[in-house]
C-alpha positions as CSV (number, residue, x, y, z in Angstrom):
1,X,107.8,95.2,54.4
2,X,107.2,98.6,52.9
3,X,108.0,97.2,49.5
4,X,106.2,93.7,49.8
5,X,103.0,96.4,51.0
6,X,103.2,98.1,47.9
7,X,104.1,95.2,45.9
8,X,101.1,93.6,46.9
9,X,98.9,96.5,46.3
10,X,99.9,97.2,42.6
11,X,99.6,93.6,41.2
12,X,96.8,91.9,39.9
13,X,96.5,88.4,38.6
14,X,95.5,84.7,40.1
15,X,97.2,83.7,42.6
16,X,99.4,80.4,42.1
17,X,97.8,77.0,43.1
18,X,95.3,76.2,40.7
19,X,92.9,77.3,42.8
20,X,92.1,80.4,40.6
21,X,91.9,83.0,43.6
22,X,91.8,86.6,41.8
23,X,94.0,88.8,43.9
24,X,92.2,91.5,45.6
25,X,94.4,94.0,46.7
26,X,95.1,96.0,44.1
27,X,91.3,96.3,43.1
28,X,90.9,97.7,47.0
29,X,94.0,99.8,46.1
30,X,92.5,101.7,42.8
31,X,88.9,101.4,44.3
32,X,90.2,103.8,47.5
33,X,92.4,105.9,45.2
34,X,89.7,106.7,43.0
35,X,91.9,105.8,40.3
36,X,94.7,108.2,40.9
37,X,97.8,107.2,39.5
38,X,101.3,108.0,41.2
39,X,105.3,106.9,40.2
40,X,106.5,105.7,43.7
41,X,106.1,104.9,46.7
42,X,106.5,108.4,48.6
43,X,103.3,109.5,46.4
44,X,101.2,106.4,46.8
45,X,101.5,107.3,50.3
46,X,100.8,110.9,49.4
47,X,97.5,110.5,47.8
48,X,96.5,108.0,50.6
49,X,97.1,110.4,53.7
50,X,94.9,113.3,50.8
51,X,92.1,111.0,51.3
52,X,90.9,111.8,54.3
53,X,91.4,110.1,58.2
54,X,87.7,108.9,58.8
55,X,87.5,105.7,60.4
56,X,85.9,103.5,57.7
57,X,88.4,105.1,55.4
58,X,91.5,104.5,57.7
59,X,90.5,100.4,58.3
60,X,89.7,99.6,54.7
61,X,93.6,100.7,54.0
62,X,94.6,99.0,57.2
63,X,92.4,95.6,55.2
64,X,94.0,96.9,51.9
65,X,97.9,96.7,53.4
66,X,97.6,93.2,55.3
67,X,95.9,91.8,51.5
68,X,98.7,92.7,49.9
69,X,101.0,91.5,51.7
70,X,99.0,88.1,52.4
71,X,98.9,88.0,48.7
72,X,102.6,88.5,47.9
73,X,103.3,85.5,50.2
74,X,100.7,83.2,48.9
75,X,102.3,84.4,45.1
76,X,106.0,83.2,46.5
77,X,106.9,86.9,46.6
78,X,109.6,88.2,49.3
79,X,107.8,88.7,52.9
80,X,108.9,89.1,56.3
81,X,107.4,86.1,58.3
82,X,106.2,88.4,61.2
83,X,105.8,86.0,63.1
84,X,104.9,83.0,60.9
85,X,104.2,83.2,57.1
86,X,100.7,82.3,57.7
87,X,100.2,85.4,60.2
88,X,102.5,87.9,57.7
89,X,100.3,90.9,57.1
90,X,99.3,92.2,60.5
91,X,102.4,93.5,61.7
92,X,103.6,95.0,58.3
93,X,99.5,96.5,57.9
94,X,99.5,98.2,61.9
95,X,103.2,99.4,60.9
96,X,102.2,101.1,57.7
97,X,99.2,102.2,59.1
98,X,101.5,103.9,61.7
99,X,103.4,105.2,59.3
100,X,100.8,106.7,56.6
101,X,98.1,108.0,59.0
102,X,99.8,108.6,62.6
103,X,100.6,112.4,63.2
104,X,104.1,113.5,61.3
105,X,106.1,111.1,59.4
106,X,107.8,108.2,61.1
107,X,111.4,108.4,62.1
108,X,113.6,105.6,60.7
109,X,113.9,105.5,64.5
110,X,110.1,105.2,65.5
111,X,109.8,102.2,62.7
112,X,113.0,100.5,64.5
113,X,111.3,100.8,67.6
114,X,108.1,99.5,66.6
115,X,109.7,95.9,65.6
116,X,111.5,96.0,68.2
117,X,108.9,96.3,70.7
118,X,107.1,93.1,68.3
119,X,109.8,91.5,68.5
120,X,110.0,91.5,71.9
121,X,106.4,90.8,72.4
122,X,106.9,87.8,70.1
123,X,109.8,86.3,72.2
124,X,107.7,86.2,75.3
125,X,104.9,84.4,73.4
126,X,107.4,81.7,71.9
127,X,109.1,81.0,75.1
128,X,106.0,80.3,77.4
129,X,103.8,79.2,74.3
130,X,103.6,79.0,71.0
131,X,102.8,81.2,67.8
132,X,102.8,78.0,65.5
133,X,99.9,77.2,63.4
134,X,101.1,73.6,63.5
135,X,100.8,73.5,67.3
136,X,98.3,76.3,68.4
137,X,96.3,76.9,65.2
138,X,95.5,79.9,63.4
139,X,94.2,81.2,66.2
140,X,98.3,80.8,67.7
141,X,99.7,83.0,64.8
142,X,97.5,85.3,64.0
143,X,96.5,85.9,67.8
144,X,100.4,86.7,67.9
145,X,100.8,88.7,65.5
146,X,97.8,90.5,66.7
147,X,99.5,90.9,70.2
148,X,102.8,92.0,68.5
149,X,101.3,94.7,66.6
150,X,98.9,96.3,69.2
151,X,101.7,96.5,71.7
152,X,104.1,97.9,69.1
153,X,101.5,100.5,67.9
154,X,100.9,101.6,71.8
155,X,104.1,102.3,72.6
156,X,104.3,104.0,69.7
157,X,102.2,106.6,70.2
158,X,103.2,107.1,73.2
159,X,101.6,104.3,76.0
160,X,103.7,103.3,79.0
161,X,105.1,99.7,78.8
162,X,102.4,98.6,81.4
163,X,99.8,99.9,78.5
164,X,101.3,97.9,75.9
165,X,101.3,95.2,77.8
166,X,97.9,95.7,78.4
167,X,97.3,96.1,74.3
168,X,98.4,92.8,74.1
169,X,95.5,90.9,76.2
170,X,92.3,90.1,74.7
171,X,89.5,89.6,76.6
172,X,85.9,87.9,75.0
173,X,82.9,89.7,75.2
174,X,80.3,88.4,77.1
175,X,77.2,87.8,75.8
């Protein structure tokens, strides 16, 4: 995920299809960077977290990691269907976002644990539903995916399992 993240957010180009969609991600990329430059990974992430934690800031990188990796699958590029292909930036976005602008550095341990606790959240959507596009619509996979990552994220940082269970209902507004 981490690679198919920055992957996504250092190449430019159309996409395949003959549509001639530009890719956008690494436009967002340079555009929040300012135009710094950097040699890996560890410093891309570097000069992210030096640019500050305000909210606007923090969700246009959020929108920034899930592009590029939406990208890199619509390009044929290596992803990890999370749950489907269709849904498969959300979960790696929320888990670099956990991993770039949560408190500390995140434990090979902590990231484990964050899949896991997708995962598991995922399993309990495809046994008593579904998370197919196919079936459910896009609402099914990306509602999902959704549900995975906000419960992952919650424990996390530290929520019960009742709260993560919780992160994973949405509830409309009424109007």
């Amino acid at each position: 995920m981490k690679e198919c993240t920055y992957r996504g957010c250092h190449t430019t180009g159309v996409l395949p299809g003959g549509l001639n969609v530009k890719r956008r991600a690494a436009e967002l990329n340079k555009k929040l960077l300012n135009g710094k430059t950097y040699s890996s990974y560890e410093e891309w992430i570097k000069a992210i977290q030096q640019g500050g934690n305000s909210f606007q800031y923090i969700l246009d990188w959020v929108s920034c990691f899930a592009l590029a990796v939406n990208e890199e699958n619509a390009s044929f590029g290596r992803v990890v269907t999370a749950p489907t292909n269709g849904a498969a930036g959300v979960i790696p976005a929320v888990l670099q976002y956990y991993i770039t602008f949560t408190k500390g550095a995140a434990t090979n341990e902590q990231i484990i644990q964050f899949l896991l606790t997708a995962a598991e959240i995922g399993s309990i959507f495809k046994k008593g539903a579904t998370l197919s596009a196919a079936m459910g619509g896009c609402q099914a996979e990306i509602g999902v995916s959704s549900a995975m990552a906000a419960a992952a994220l919650t424990e996390c940082m530290g929520g019960t399992q009742r709260q993560a269970m919780m992160a994973t209902k949405s509830r409309p507004t009424r109007q």
